[in-house]
PDB file of N, CA, C and O in Angstrom, chain B, residues numbered from 101:
ATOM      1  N   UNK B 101    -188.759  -4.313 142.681  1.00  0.00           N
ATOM      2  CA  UNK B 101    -187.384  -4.671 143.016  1.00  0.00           C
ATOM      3  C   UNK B 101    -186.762  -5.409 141.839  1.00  0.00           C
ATOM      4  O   UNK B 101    -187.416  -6.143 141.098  1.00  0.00           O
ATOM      5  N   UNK B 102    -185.326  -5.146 141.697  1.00  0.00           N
ATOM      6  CA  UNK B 102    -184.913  -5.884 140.413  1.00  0.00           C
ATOM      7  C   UNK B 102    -184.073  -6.410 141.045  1.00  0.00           C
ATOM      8  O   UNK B 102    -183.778  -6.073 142.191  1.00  0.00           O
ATOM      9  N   UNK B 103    -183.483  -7.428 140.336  1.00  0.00           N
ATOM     10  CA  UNK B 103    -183.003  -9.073 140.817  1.00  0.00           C
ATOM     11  C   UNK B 103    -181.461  -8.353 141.578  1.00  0.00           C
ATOM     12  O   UNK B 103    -181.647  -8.222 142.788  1.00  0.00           O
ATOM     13  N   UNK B 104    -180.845  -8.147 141.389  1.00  0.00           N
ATOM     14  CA  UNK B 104    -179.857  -7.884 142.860  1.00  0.00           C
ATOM     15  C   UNK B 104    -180.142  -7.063 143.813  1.00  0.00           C
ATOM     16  O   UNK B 104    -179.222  -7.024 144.630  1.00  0.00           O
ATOM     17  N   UNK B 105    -181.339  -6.133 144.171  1.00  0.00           N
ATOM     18  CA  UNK B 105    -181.973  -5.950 145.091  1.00  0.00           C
ATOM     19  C   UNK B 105    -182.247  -7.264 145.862  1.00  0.00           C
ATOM     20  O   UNK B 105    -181.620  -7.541 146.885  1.00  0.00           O
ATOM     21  N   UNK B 106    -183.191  -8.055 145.346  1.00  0.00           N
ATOM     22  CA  UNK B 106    -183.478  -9.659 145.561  1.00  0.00           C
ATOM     23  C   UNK B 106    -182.456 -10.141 146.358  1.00  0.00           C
ATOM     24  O   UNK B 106    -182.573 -10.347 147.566  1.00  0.00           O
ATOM     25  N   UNK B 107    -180.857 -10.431 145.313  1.00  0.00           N
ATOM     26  CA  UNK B 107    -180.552 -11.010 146.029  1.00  0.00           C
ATOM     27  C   UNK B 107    -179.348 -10.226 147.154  1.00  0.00           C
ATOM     28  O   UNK B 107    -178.310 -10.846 147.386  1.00  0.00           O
ATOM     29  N   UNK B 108    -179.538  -9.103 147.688  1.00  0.00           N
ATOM     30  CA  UNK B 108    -179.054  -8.488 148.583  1.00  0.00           C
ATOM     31  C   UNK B 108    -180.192  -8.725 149.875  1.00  0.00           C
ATOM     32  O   UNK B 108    -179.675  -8.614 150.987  1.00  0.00           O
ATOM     33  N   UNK B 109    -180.931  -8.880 149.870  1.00  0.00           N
ATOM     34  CA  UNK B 109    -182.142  -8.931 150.682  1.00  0.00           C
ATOM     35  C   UNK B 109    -182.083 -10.299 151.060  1.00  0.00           C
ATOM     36  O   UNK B 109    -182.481 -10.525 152.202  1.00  0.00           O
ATOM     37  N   UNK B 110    -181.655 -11.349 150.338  1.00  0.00           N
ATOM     38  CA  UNK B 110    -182.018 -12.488 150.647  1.00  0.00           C
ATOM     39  C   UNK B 110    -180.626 -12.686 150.961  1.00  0.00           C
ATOM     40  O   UNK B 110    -180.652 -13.890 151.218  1.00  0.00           O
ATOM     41  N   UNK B 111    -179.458 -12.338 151.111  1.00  0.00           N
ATOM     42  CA  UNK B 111    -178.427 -12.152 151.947  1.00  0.00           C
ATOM     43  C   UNK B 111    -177.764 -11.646 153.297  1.00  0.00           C
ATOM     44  O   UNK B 111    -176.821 -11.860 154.058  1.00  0.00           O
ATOM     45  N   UNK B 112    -179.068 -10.696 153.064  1.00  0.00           N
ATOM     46  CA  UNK B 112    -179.330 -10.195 154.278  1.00  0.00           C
ATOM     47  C   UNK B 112    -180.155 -10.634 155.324  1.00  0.00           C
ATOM     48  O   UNK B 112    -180.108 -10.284 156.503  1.00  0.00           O
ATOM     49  N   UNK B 113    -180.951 -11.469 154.763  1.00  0.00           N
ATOM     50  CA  UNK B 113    -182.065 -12.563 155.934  1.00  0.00           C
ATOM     51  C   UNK B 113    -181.675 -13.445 156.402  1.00  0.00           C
ATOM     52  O   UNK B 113    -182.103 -13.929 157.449  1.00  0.00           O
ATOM     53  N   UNK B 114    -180.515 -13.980 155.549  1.00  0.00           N
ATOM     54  CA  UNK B 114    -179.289 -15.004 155.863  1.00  0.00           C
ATOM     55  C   UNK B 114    -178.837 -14.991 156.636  1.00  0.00           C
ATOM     56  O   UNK B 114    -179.005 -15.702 157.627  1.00  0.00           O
ATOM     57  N   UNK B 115    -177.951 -14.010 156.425  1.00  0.00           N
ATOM     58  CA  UNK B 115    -177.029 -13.585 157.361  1.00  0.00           C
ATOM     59  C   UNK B 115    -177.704 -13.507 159.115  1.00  0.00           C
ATOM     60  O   UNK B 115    -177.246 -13.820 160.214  1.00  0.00           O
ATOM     61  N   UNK B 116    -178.814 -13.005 158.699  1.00  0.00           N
ATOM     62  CA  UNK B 116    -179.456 -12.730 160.339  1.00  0.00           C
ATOM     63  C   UNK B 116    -180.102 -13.772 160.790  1.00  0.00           C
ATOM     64  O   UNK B 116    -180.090 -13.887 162.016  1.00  0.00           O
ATOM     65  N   UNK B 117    -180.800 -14.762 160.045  1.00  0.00           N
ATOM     66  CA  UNK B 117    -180.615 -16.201 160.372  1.00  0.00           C
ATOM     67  C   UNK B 117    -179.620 -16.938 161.217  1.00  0.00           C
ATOM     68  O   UNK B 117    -179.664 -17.305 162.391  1.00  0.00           O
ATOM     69  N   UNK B 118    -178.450 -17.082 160.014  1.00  0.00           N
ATOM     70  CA  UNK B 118    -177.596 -16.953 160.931  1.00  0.00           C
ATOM     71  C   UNK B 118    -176.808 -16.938 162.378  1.00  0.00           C
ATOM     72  O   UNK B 118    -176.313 -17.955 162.865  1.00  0.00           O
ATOM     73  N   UNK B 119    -176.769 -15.816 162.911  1.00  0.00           N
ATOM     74  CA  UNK B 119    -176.765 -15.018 163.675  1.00  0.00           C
ATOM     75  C   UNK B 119    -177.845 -14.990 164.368  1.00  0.00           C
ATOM     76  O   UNK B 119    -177.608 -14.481 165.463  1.00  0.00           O
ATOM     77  N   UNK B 120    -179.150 -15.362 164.227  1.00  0.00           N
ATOM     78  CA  UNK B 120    -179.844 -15.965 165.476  1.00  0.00           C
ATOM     79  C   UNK B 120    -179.343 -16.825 166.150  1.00  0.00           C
ATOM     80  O   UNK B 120    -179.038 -16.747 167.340  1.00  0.00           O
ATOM     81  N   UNK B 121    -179.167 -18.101 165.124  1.00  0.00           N
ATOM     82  CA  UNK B 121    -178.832 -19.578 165.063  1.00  0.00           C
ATOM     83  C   UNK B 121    -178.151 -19.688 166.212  1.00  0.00           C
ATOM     84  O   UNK B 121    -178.589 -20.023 167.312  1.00  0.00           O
ATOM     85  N   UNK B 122    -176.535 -19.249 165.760  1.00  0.00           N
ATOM     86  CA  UNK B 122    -175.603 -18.748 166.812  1.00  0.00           C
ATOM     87  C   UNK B 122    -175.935 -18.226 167.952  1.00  0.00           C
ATOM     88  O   UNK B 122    -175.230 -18.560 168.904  1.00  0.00           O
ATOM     89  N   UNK B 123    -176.524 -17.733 168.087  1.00  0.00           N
ATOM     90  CA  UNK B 123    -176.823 -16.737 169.367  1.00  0.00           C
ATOM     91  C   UNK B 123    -177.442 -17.430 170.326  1.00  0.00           C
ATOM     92  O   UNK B 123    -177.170 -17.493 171.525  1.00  0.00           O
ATOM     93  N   UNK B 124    -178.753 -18.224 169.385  1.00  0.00           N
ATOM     94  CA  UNK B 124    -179.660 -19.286 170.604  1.00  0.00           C
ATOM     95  C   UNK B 124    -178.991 -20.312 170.586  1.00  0.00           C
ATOM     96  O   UNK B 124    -179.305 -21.122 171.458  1.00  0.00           O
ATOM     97  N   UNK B 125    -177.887 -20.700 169.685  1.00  0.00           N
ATOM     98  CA  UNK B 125    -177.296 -22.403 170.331  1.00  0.00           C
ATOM     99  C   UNK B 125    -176.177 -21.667 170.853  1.00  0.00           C
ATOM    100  O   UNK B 125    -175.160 -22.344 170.698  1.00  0.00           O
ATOM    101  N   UNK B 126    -176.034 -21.011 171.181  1.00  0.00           N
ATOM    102  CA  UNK B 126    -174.466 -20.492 171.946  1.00  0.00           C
ATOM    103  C   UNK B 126    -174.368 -21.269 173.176  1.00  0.00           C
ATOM    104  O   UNK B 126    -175.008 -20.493 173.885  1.00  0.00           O
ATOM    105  N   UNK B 127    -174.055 -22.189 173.931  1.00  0.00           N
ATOM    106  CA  UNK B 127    -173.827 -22.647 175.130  1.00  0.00           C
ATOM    107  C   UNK B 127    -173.453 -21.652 176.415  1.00  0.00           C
ATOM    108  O   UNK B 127    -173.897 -21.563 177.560  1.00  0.00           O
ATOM    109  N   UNK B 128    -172.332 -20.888 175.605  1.00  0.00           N
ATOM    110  CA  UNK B 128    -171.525 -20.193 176.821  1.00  0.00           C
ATOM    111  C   UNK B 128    -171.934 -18.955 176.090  1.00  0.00           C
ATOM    112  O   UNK B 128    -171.673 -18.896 174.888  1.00  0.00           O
ATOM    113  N   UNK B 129    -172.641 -17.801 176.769  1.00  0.00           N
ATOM    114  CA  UNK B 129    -172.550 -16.557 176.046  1.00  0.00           C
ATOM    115  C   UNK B 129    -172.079 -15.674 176.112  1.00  0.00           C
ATOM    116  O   UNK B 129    -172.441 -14.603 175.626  1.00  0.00           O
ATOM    117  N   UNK B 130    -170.346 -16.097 177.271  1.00  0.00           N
ATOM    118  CA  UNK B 130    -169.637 -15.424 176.634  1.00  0.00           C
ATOM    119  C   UNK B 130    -168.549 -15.048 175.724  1.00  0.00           C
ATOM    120  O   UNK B 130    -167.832 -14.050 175.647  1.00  0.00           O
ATOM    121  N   UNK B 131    -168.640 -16.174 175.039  1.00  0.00           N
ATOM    122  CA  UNK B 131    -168.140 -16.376 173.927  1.00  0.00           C
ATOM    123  C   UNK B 131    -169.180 -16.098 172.462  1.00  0.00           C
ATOM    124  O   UNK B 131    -168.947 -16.302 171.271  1.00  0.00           O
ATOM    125  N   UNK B 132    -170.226 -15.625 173.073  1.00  0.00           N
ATOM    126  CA  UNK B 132    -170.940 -15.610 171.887  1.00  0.00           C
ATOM    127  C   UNK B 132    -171.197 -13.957 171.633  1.00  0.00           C
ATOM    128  O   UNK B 132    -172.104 -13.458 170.967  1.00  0.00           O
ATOM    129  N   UNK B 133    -170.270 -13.358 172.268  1.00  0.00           N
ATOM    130  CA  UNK B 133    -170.269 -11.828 172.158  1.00  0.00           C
ATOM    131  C   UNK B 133    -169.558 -11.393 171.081  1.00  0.00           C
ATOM    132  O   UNK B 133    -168.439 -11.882 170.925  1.00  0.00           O
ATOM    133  N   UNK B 134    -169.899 -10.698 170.412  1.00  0.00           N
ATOM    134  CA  UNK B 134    -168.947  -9.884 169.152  1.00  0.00           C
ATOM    135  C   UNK B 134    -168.115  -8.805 169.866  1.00  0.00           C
ATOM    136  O   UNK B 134    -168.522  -7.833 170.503  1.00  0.00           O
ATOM    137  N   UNK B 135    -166.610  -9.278 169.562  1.00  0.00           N
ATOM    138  CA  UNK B 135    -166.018  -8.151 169.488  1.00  0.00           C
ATOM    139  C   UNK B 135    -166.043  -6.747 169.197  1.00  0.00           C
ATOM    140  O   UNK B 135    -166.981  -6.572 168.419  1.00  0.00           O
ATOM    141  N   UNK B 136    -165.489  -5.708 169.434  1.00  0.00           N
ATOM    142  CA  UNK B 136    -165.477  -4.553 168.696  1.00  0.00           C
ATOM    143  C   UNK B 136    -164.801  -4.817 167.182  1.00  0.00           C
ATOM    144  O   UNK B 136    -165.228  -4.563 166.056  1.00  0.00           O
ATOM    145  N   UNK B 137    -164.096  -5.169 167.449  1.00  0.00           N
ATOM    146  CA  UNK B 137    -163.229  -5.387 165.530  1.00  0.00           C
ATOM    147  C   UNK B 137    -164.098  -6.332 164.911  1.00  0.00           C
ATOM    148  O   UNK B 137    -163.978  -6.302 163.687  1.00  0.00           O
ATOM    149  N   UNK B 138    -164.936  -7.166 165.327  1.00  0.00           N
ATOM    150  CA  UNK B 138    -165.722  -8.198 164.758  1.00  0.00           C
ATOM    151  C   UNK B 138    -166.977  -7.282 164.631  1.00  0.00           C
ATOM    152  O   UNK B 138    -167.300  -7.263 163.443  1.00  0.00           O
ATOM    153  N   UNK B 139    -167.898  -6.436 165.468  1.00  0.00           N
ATOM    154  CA  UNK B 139    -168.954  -5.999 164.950  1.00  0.00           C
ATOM    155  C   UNK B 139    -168.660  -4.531 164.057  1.00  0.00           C
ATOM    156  O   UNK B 139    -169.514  -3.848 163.492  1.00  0.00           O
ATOM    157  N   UNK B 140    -167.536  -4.345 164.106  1.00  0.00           N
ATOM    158  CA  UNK B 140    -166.961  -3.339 162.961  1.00  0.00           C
ATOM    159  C   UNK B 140    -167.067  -4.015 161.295  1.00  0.00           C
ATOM    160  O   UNK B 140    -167.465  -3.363 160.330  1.00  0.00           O
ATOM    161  N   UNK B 141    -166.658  -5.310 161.250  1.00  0.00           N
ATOM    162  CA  UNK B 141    -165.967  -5.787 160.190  1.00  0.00           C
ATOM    163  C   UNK B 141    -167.697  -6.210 159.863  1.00  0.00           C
ATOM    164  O   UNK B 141    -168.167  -5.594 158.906  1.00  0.00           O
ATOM    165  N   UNK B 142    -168.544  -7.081 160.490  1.00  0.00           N
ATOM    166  CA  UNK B 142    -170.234  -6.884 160.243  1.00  0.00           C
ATOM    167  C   UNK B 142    -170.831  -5.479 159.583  1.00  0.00           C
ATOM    168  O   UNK B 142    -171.452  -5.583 158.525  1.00  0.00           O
ATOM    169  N   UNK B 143    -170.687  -4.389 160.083  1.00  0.00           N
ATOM    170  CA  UNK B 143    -171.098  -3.539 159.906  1.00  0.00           C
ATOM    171  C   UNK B 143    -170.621  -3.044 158.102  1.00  0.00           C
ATOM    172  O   UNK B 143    -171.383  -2.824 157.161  1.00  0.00           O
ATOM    173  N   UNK B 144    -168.671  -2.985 158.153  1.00  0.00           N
ATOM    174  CA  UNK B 144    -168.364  -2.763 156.678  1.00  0.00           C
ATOM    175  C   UNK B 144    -169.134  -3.952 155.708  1.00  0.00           C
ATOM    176  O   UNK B 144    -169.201  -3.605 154.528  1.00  0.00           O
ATOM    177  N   UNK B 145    -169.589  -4.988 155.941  1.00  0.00           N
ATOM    178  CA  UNK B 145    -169.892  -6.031 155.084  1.00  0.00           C
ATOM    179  C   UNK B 145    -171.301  -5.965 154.884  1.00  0.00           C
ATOM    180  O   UNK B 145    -171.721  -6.190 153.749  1.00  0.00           O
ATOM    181  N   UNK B 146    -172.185  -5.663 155.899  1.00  0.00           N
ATOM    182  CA  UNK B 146    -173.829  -5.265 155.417  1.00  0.00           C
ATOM    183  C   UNK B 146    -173.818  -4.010 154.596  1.00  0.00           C
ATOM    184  O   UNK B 146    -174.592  -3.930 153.642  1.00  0.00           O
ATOM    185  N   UNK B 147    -172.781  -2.752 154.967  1.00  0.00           N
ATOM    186  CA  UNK B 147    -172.491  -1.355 154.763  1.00  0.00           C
ATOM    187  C   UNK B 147    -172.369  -2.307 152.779  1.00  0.00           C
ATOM    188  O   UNK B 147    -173.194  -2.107 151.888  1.00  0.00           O
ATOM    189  N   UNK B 148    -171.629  -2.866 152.707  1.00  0.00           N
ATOM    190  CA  UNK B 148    -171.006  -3.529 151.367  1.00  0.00           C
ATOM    191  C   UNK B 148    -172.430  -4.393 150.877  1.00  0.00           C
ATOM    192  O   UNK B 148    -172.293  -4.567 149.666  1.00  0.00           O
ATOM    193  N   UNK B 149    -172.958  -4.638 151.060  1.00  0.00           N
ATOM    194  CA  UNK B 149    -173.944  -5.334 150.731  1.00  0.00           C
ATOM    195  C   UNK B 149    -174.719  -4.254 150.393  1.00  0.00           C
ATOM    196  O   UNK B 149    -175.042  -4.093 149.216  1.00  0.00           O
ATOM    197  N   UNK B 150    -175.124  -3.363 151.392  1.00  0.00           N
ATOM    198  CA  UNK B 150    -176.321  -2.321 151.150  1.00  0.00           C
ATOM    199  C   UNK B 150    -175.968  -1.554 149.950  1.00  0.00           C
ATOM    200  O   UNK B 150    -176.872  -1.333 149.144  1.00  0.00           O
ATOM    201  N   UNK B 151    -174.607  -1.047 149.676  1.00  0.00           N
ATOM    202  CA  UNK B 151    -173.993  -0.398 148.562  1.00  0.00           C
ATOM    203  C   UNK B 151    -173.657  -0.841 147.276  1.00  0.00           C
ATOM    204  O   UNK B 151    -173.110  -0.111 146.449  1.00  0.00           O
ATOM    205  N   UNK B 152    -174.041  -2.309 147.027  1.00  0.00           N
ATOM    206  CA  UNK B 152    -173.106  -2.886 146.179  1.00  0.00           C
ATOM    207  C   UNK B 152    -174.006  -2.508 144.624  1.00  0.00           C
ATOM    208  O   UNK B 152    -174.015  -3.210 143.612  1.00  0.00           O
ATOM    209  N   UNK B 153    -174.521  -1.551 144.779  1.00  0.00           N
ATOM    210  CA  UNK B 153    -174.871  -1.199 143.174  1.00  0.00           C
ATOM    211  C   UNK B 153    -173.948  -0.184 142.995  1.00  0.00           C
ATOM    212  O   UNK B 153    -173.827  -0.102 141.773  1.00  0.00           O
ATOM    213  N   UNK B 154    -173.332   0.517 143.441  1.00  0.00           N
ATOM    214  CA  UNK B 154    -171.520   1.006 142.963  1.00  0.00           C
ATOM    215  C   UNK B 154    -170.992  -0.026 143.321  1.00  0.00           C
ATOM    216  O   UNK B 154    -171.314  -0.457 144.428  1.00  0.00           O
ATOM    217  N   UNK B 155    -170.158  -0.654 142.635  1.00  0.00           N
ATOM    218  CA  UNK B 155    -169.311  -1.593 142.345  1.00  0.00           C
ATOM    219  C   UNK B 155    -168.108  -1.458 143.180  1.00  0.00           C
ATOM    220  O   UNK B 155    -167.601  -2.249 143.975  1.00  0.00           O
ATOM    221  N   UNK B 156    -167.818  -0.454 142.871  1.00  0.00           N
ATOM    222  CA  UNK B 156    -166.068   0.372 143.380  1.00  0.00           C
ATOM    223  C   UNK B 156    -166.464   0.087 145.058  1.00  0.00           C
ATOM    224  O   UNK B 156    -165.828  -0.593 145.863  1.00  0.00           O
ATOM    225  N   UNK B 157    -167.657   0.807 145.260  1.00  0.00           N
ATOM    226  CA  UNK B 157    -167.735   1.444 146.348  1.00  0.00           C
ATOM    227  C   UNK B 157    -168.608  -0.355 147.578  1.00  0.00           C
ATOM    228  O   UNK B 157    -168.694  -0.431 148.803  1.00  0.00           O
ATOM    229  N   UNK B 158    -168.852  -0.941 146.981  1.00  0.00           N
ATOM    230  CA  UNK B 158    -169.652  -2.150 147.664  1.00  0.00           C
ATOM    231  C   UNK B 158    -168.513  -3.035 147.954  1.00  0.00           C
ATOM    232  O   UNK B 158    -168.168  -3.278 149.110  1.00  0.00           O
ATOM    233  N   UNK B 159    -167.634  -3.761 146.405  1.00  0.00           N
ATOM    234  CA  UNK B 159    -166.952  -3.971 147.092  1.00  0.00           C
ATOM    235  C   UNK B 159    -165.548  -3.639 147.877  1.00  0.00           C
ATOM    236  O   UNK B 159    -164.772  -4.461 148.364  1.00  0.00           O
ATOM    237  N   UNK B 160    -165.423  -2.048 147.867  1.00  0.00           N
ATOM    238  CA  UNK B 160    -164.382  -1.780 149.094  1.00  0.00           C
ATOM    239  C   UNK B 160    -164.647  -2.233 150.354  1.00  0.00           C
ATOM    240  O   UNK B 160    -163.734  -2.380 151.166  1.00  0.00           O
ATOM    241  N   UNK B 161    -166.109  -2.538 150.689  1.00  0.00           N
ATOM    242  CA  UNK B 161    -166.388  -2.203 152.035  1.00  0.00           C
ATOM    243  C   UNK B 161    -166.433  -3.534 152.159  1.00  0.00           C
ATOM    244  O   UNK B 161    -165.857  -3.947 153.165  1.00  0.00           O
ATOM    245  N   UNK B 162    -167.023  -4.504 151.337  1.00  0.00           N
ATOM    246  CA  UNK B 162    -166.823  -6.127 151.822  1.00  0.00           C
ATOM    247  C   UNK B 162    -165.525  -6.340 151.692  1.00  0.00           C
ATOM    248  O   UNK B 162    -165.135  -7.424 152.127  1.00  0.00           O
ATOM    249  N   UNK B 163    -164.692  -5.594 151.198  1.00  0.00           N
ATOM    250  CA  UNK B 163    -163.267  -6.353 151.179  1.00  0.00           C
ATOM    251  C   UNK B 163    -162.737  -5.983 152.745  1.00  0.00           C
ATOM    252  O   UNK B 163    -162.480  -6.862 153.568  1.00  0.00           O
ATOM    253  N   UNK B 164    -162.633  -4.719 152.981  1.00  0.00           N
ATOM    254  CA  UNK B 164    -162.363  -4.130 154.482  1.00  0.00           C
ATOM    255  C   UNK B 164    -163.239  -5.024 155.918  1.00  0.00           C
ATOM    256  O   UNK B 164    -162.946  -5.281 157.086  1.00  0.00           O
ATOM    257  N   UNK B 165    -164.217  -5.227 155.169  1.00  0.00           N
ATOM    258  CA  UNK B 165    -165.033  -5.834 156.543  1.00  0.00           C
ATOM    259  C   UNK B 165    -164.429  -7.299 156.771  1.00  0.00           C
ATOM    260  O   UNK B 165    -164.500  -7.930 157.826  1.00  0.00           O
ATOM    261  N   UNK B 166    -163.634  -7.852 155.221  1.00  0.00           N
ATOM    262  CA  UNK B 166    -162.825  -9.567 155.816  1.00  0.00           C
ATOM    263  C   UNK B 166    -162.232  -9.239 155.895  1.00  0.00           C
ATOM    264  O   UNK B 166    -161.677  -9.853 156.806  1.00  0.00           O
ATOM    265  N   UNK B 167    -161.333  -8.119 155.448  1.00  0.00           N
ATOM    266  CA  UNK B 167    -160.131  -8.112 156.459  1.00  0.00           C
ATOM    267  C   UNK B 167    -159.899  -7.899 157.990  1.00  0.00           C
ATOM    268  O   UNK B 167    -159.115  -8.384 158.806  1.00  0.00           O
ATOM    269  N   UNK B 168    -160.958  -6.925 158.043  1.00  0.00           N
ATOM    270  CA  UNK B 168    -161.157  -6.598 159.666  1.00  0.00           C
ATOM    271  C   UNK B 168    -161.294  -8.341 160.258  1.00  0.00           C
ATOM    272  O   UNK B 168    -160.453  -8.868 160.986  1.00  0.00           O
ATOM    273  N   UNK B 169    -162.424  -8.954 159.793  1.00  0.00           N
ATOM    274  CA  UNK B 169    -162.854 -10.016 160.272  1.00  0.00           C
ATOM    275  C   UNK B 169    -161.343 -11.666 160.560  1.00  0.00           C
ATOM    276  O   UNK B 169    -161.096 -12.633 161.281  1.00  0.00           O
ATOM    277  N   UNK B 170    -160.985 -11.127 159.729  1.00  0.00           N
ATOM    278  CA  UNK B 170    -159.487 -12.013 159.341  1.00  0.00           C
ATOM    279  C   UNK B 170    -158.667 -11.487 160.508  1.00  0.00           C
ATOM    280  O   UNK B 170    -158.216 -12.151 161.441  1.00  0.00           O
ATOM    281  N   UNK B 171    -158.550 -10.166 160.296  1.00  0.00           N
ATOM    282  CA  UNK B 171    -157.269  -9.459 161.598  1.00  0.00           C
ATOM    283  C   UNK B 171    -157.846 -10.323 162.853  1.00  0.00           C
ATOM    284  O   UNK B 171    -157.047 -11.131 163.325  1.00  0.00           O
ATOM    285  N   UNK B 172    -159.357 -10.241 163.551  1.00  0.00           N
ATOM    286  CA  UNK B 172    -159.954 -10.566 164.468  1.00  0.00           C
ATOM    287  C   UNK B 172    -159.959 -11.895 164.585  1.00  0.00           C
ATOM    288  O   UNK B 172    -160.146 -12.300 165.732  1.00  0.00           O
ATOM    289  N   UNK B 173    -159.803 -12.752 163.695  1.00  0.00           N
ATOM    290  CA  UNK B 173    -159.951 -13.994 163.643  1.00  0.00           C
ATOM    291  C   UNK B 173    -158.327 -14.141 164.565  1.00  0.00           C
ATOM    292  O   UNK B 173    -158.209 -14.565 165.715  1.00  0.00           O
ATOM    293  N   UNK B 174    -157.434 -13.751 163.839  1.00  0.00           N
ATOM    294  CA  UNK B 174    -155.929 -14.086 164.235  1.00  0.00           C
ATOM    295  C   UNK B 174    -155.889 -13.651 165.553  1.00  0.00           C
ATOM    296  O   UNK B 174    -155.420 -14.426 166.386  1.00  0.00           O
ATOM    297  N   UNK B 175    -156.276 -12.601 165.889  1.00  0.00           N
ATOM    298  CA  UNK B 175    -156.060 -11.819 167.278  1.00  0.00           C
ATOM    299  C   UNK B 175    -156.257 -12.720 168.250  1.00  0.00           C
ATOM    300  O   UNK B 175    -155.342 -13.057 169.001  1.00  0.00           O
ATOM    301  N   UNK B 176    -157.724 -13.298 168.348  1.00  0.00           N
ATOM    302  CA  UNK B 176    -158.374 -14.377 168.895  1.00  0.00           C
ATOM    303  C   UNK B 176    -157.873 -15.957 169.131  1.00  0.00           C
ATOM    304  O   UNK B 176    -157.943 -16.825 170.001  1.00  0.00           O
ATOM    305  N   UNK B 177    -157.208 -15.723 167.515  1.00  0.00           N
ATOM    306  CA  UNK B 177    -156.551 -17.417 167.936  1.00  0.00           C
ATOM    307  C   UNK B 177    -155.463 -17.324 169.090  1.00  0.00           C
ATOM    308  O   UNK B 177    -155.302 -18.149 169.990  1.00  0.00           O
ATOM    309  N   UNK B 178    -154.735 -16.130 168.877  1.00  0.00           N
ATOM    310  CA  UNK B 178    -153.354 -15.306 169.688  1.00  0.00           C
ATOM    311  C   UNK B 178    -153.565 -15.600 171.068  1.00  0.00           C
ATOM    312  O   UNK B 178    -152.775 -16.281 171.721  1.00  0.00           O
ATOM    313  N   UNK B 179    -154.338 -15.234 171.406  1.00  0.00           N
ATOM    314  CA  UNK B 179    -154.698 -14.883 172.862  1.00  0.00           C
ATOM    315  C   UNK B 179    -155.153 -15.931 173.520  1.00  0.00           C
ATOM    316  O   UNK B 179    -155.153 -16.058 174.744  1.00  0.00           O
ATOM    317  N   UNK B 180    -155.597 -16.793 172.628  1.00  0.00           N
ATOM    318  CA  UNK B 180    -156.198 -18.282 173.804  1.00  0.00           C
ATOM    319  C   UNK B 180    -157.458 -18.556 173.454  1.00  0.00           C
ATOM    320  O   UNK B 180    -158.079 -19.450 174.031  1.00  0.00           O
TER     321      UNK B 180
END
C-alpha cells in the first residue's frame, strides 16, 4: 500500500468509528436515523474517498456529497 491508500483507509476507520460512537450514545434513536439525502451525501463522500486517486473524479464526489449533506443540514433545521 502506498501512503494515500494509508491515508484513505485510515479515514475510512474514522469515519466508522465515528458513526458507531453516534449510534451507541444516541439517546433517542430516532433521531439517530440517517436520512435519505443524508445517507446519499455518505455514500458520494466514501464513493470520493474510494476514488480519490483521479483527482477530477474524487473530488467531484466529496464536493456533491457536502453539498447534499449541507442541503440536508438546512432542510432539517427548516422543519423543527
Amino acid at each position: 500500500m502506498n501512503i494515500p491508500q494509508i491515508y484513505i483507509t485510515i479515514s475510512i476507520v474514522v469515519l466508522l468509528i465515528v458513526g458507531l460512537l453516534i449510534y451507541v450514545t444516541s439517546k433517542n434513536k430516532k433521531s439517530g436515523l440517517l436520512s435519505p439525502l443524508a445517507g446519499l451525501a455518505f455514500g458520494f463522500i466514501l464513493a470520493g474517498l474510494f476514488f480519490g486517486e483521479r483527482r477530477v473524479v474524487g473530488y467531484s464526489l466529496l464536493g456533491i456529497g457536502v453539498v447534499l449533506a449541507v442541503i440536508d443540514m438546512i432542510r432539517k433545521s427548516r422543519t423543527g
